[in-house]
C-alpha positions as CSV (number, residue, x, y, z in Angstrom):
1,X,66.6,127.3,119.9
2,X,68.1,127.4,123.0
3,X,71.7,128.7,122.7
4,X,73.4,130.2,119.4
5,X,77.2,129.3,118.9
6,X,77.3,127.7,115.3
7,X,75.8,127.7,111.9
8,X,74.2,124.9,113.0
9,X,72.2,126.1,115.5
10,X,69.9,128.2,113.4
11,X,68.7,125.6,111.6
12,X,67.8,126.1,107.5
13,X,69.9,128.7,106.0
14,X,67.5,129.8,103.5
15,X,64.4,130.1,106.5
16,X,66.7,132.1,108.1
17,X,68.1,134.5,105.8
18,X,63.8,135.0,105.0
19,X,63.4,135.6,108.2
20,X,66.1,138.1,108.3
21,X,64.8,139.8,105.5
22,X,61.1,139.9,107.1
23,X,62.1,141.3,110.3
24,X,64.6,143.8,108.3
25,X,61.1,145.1,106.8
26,X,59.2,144.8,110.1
27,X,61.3,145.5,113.0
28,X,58.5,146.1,115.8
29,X,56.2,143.0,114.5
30,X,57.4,140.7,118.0
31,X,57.5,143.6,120.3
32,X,55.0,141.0,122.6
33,X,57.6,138.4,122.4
34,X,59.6,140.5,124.6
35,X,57.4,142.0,127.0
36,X,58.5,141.9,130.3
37,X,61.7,139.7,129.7
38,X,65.5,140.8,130.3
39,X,68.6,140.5,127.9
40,X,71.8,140.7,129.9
41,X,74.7,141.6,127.7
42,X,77.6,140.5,129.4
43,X,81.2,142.4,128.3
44,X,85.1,140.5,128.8
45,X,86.0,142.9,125.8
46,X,85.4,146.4,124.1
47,X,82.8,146.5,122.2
48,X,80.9,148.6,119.6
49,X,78.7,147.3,116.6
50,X,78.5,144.1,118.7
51,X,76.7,146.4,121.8
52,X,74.6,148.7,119.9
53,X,72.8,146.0,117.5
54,X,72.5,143.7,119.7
55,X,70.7,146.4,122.1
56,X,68.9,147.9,119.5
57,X,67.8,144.1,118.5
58,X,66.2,143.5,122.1
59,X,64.9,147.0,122.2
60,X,63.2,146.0,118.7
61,X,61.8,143.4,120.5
62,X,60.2,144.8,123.6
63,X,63.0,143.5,125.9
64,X,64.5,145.0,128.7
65,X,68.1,145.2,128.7
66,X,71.0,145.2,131.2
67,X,74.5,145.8,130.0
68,X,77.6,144.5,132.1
69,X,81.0,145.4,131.6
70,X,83.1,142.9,133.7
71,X,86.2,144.9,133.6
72,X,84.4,148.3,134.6
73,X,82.4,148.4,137.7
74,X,81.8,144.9,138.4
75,X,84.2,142.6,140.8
76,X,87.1,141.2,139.1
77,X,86.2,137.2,138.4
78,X,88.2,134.1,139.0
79,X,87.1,132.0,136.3
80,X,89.6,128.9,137.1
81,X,88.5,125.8,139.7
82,X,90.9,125.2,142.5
83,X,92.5,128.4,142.9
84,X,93.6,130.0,146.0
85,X,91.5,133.7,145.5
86,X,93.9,135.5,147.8
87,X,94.6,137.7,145.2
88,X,92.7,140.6,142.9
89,X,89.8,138.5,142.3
90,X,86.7,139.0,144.8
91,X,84.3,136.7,143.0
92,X,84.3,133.4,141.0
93,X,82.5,133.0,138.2
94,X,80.7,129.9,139.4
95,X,78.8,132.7,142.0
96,X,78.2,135.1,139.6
97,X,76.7,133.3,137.0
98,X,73.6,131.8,138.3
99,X,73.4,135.5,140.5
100,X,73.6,137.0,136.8
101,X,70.7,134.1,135.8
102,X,68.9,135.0,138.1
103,X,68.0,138.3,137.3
104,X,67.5,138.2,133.4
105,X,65.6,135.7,130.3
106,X,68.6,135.5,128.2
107,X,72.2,136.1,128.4
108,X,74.9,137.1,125.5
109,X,78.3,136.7,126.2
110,X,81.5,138.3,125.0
111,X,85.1,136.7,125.8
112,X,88.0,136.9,124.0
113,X,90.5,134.0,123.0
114,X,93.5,134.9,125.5
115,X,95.8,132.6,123.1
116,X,97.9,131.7,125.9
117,X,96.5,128.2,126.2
118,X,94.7,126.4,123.1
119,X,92.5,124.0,124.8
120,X,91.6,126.5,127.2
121,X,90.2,128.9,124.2
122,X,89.0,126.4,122.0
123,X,87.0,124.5,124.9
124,X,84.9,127.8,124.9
125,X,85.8,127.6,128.9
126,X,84.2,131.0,129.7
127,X,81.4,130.8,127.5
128,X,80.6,127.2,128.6
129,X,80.4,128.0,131.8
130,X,77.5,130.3,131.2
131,X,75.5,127.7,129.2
132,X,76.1,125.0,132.3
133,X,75.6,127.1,135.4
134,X,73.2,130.2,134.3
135,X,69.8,128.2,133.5
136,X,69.1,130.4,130.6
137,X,69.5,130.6,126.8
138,X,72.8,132.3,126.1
139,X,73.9,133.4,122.7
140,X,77.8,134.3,121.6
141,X,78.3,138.1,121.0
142,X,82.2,136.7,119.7
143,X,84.0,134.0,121.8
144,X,87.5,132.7,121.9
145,X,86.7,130.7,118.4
146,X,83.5,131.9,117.0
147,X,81.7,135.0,116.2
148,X,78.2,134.0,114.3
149,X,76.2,137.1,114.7
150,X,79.1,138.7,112.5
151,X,78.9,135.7,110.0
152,X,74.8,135.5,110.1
153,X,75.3,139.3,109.0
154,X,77.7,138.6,106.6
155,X,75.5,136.4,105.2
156,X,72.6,138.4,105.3
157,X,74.9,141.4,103.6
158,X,75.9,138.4,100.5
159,X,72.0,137.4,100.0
160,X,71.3,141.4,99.4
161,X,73.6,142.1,96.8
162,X,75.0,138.9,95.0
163,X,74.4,138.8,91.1
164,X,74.4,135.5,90.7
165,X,73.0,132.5,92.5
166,X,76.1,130.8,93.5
167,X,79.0,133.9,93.8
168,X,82.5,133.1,94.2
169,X,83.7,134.0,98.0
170,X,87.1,135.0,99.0
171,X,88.4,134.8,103.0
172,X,92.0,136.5,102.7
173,X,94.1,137.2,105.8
174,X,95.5,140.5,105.7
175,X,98.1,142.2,107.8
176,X,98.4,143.6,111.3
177,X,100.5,145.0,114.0
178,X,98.4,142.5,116.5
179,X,97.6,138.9,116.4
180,X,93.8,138.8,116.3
181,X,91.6,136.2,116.9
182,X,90.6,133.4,114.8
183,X,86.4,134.0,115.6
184,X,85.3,135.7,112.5
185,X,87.1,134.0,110.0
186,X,86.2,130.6,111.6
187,X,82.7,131.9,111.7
188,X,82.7,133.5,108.5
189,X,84.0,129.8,107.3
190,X,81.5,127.7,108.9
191,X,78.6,129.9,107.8
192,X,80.1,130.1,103.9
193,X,80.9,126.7,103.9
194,X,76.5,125.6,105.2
195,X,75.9,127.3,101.7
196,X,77.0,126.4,98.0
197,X,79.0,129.3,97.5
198,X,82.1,128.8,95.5
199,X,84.0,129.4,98.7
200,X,88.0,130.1,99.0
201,X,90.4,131.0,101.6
202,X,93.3,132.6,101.1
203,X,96.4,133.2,103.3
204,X,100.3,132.8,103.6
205,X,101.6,129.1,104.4
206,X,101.2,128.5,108.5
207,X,97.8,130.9,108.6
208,X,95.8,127.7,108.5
209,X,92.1,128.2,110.3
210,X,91.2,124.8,112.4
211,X,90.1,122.0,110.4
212,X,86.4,121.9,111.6
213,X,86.3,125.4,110.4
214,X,88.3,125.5,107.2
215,X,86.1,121.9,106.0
216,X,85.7,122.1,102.3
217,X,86.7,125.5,101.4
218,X,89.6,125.7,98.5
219,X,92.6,126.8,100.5
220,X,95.1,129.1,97.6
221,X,98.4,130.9,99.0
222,X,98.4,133.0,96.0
223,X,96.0,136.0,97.2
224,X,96.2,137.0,93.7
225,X,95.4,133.9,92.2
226,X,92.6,133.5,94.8
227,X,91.1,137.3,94.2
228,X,90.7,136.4,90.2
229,X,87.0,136.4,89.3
230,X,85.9,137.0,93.1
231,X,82.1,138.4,93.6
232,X,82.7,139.4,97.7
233,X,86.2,139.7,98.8
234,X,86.0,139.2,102.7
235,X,89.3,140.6,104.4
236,X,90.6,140.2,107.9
237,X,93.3,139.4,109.7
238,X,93.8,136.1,112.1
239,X,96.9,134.7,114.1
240,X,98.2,131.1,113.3
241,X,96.0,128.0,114.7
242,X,98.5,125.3,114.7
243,X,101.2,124.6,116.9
244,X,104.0,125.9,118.1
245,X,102.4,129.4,116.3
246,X,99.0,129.3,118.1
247,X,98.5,133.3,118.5
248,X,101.7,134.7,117.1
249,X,102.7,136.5,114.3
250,X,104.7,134.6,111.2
251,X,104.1,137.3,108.9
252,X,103.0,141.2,108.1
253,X,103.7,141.2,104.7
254,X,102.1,143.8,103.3
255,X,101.6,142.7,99.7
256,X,98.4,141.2,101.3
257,X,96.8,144.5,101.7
258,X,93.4,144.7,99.9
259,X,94.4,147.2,96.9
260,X,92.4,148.8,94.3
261,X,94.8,146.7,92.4
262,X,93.7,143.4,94.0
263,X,89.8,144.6,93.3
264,X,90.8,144.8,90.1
265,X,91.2,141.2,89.9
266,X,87.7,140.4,91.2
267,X,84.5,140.4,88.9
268,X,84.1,144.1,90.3
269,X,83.8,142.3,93.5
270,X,82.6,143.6,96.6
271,X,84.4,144.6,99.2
272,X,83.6,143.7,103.1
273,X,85.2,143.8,106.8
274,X,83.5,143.2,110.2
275,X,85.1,146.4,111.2
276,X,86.7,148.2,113.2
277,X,89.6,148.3,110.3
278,X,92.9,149.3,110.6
279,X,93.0,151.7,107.2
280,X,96.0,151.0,105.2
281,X,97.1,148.0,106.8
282,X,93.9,145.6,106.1
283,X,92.8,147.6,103.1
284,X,93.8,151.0,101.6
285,X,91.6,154.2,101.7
286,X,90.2,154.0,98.3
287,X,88.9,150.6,98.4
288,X,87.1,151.0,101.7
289,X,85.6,153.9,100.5
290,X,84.4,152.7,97.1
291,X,80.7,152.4,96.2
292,X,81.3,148.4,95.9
293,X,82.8,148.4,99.8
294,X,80.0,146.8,102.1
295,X,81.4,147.2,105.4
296,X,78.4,149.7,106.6
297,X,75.7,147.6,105.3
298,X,77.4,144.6,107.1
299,X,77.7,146.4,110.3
300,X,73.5,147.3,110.1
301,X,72.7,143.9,108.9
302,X,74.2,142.9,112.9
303,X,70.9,144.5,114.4
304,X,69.2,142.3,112.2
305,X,71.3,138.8,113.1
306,X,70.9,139.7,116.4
307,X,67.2,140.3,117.0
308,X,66.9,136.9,114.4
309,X,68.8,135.4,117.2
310,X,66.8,136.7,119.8
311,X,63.6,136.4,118.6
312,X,64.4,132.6,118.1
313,X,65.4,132.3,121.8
314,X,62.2,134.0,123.1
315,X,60.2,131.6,120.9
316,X,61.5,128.9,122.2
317,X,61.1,129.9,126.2
């Protein structure tokens, strides 16, 4: 493996999530793998599950690690061809990514969507860039369209407590006060739709994910109707996709919160989130807090994606 964007680049599902379990059990069984190498985790965002687990993974693995944050410390970067850098920016990324290469084994990235153009976020400009110019593996820590260490967890997280071999899984969109990116629930997408879960989205009319993500899933704009008979109830918020509505906000109704009463409808479903959560808005107090809400598990199970991820990457140097 030489980069890890997609479902597809991991390969089997079900020799993955083994392997997941198997490292889960023995954490410090590749520590040679990483002797001597270097992880750069490069930030464009905040971060907090994302940089610990992913740290810890590399740790796990003997690595060295180096943490940037590009808007702390470093030089602010161009990152557009042709532009006249009279202005804030004192480096282009074109320099600074094969200077970043050449200090480190493998790179992981993090880079918003800016939703201000479309084809800028959904060409993956920022995170392309790396792949072309660094001359190492580079794995996604969330991009402008994709987030699969989340949905590798997420995965991970369903294989350890579903109670029957093909569960019924539930995407809604929930509220926000922001319009957040479309990378976990296209992830989340992709990865449910690689298995044979029974595998539905829910979400008011105009929330539509892109088409390469959305595939085969059942799309229902009754949440309620959606929620019946659920075994994982995933929730999260996303802006629109399609045009002219590509990052706004149509709607914050709040019916869509994620209620004891919507649990109720679920086969005593559980209850998960990537986190961080915005209580009360996505989902109220009592849910979250419920013995069938997963959201911690899912958030432990991202050291375990990750150093999947990595181990895969140092295998394949």
């Amino acid at each position: 493996m030489k980069q890890f964007l997609r479902v597809q680049d991991i390969g089997n599902l079900q020799d993955a999530i083994r392997e997941a379990l198997e490292v889960k059990q023995n954490r410090y069984n590749y520590q040679h793998l990483g002797k001597n190498k270097t992880l750069l985790m490069i930030f464009f965002n905040n971060s907090l599950r994302t940089r610990l687990s992913t740290q810890k993974a590399a740790m796990n693995l003997g690595m060295n690690v180096m943490v940037l944050d590009v808007n702390q410390g470093a030089w602010k970067l161009e990152t557009e061809r042709g532009v006249v850098m009279d202005g804030d920016k004192s480096e282009h990324l074109l320099e600074a990514i094969p200077v970043m290469g050449s200090f480190c084994d493998i790179i992981g990235v993090r880079s918003f969507a800016k939703y201000e153009n479309k084809e800028d976020d959904y060409s993956e400009k920022i995170l392309q860039q790396f792949i072309r110019y660094s001359g190492k593996p580079v794995f996604s820590m969330e991009s402008a369209t994709v987030h699969p260490l989340q949905a590798f967890a997420d995965l991970i997280t369903i294989e350890e407590h579903k109670r029957t071999e093909r569960p019924k899984v539930v995407l809604t969109w929930a509220p926000h006060p922001k319009a957040l990116p479309q990378a976990v629930p296209n992830s989340f997408a992709q990865w449910m739709n690689a298995t044979d879960y029974d595998f539905v989205i829910t979400h008011p009319k105009g929330y539509e994910l892109a088409p390469q993500f959305a595939r085969k899933a059942l799309i229902e704009y009754n949440q309620n109707k959606a929620l019946e008979n659920a075994d994982f109830v995933y929730a999260k918020n996303w802006a629109p996709y399609a045009d002219p509505n590509y990052g706004k906000i149509l709607c914050n109704d709040p019916s869509w919160t994620i209620t004891e009463e919507k649990m109720a409808l679920t086969n005593n479903g559980f209850f998960m989130h990537c986190l961080p959560v915005r209580r009360n808005v996505i989902v109220t107090d009592a849910v979250i807090e419920s013995p069938n809400s997963l959201v911690i598990q899912e958030a432990a199970n991202r050291e375990i994606s990750a150093q999947v991820v990595i181990k895969r990457l140092l295998e394949s140097m």
